[in-house]
C-alpha positions in Angstrom: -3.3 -24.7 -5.1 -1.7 -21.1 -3.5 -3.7 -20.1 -0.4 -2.8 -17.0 1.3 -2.0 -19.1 4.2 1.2 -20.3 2.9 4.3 -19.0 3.6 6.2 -16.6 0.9 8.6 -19.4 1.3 6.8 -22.2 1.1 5.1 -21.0 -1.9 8.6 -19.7 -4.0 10.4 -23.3 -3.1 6.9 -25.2 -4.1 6.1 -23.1 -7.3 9.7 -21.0 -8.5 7.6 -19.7 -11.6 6.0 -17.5 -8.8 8.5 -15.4 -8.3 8.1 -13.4 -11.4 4.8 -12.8 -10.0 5.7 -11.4 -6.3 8.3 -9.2 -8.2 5.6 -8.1 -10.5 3.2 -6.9 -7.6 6.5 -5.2 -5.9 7.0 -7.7 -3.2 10.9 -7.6 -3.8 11.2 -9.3 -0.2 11.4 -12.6 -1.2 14.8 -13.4 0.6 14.2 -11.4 3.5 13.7 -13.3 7.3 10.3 -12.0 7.3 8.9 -14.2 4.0 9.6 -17.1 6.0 7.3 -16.3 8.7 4.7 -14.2 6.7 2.1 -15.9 4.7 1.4 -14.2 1.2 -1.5 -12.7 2.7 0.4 -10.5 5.1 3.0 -10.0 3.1 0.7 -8.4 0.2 -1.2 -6.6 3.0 2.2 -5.2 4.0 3.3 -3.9 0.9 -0.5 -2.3 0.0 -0.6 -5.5 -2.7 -4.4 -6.8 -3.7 -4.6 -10.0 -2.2 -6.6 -11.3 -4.4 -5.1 -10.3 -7.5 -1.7 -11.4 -6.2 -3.2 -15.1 -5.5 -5.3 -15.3 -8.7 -1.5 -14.6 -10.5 0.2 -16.3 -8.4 -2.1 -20.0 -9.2 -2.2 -18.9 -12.7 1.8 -18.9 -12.5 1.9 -22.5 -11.1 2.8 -25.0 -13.5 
């Protein structure tokens, strides 16, 4: 399971089918330094993305 906890990172090299997703929601960052230190909730909360939508898509994703 995606929490928000985990890092953008974490979560793209664990699950790569999520990256549609974040691209989806407009989080375009995905490469930038700051995904490796921001966890998904930040990062959504950055970029004026609904947390919980984002992690409901983002677990759907998951294979």
């Amino acid at each position: 399971m995606i929490t928000k906890n985990m890092s953008i990172t974490e979560v793209v090299q664990k699950f790569p089918e999520t990256v549609e997703v974040f691209l989806k929601h407009g989080m375009h960052c995905l490469g930038c330094m700051a995904a490796r230190f921001e966890n998904v909730e930040q990062g959504a909360l950055a970029h004026g993305i609904n947390v919980d939508k984002l992690m409901e898509d983002l677990n759907n994703a998951k294979k």
